[in-house]
N, C-alpha and C positions, 0 to 999 in steps of 0.2 A: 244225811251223813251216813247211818249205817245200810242206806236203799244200794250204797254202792258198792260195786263188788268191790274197789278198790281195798276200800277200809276194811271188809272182809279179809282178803291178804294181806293186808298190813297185820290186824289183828291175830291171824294166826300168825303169821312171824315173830309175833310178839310172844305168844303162847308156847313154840316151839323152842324160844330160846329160854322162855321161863323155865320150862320143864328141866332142860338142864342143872339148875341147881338142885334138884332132887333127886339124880341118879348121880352115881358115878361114873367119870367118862372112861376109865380102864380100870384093870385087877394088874397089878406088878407083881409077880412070881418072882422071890429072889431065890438062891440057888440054893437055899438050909428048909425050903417048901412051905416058908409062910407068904400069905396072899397081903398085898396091902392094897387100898382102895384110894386112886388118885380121883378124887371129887374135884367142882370148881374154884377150891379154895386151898387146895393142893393135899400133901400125904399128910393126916392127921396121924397124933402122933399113937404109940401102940398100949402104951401102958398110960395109964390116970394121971396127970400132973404133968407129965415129961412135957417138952417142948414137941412143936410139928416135925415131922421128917423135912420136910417141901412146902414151903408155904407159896402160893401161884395169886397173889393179890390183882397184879396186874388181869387175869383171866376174869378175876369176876368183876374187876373195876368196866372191864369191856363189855361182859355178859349184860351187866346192867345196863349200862351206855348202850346198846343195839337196845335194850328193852323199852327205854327213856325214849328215846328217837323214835322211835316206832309207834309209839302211843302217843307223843306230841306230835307226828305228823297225820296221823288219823285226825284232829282237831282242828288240823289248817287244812281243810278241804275247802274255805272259801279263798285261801291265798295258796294256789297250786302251780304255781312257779317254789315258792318258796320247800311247799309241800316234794317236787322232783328234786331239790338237791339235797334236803335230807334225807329223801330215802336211797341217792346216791351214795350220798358219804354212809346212811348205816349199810349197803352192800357190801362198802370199802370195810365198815371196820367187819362184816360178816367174813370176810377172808382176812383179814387180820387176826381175827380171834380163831378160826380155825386154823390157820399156819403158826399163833401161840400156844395152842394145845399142844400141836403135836411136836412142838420143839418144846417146850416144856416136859410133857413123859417121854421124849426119846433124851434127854440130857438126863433124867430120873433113870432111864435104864441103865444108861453106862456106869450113873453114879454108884447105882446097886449094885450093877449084875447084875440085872433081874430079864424076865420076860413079859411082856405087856399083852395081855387079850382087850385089844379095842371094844367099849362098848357101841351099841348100834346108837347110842344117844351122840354121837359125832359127826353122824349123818346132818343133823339137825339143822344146824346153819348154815348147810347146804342146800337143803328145804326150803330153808328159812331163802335163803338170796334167790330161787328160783320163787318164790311169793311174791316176796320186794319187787323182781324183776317184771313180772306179771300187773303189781299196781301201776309199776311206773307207766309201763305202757299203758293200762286204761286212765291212768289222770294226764297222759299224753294226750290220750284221746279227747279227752273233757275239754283241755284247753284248746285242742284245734278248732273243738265246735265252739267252743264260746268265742274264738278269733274270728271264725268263720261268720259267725253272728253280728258281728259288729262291723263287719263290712257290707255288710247288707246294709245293717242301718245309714 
């Protein structure tokens, strides 16, 4: 299981998306010069008690979900049919969850008025689907030869 490169990229895609919940993925500059920090669980709030600014549930319900998928699919390495179309769909939701970020903080900006410096942790899942894309293709691989094997027989 882990001899393969495959699971090697899956597991960092896994790792890559993890990390995201412990950065923030932007700083929101609103226009009075306080900085707020949109994390994967949206704009917490400023003062002790208050309510959130922005709450982005949907963002980590998916962040998790890409992390889920990614480490059950390292596991099915002996069902690699099944193994390729989960790690299609978690591609699918990898641009999912990047195209809700950034509509997520660009609706946060208009709501504020504010200005947003992207962190380089958005890069991530971009990372992340060129890893995915990289297993797929060697558990493509896998399976030609083991087809290929059974024709011989």
């Amino acid at each position: 299981m882990i001899q393969r490169i495959q699971t090697l990229y899956l597991l960092g895609s896994a790792v890559l998306i993890g990390l995201m919940f412990f950065f923030p993925l932007a700083h929101l500059k609103d226009p009075s010069g306080q900085t707020l920090e949109f994390l994967y669980r949206g704009i917490p709030s400023i003062e002790e008690g208050a309510p959130s600014l922005f709450v982005a549930y949907p963002i980590a319900f998916l962040l998790s979900l890409i992390i889920l998928i990614g480490l059950i699919s390292i596991f099915l390495y002996k069902k690699r049919m099944i193994q390729i179309r989960l790690t299609i769909f978690n591609m699918i939701c990898m641009l999912g969850s990047t195209g809700l970020i950034y509509y997520s903080i660009n609706s946060q900006l208009k709501e504020l008025d504010a200005i947003a410096n992207y962190s380089v942790i958005n890069v991530f899942p971009l990372v992340a689907l060129i890893l995915s894309y990289l297993a797929l293709r060697n558990i493509g691989k896998d399976e030609a030869m083991i087809r290929s094997l059974d024709r011989i027989r």
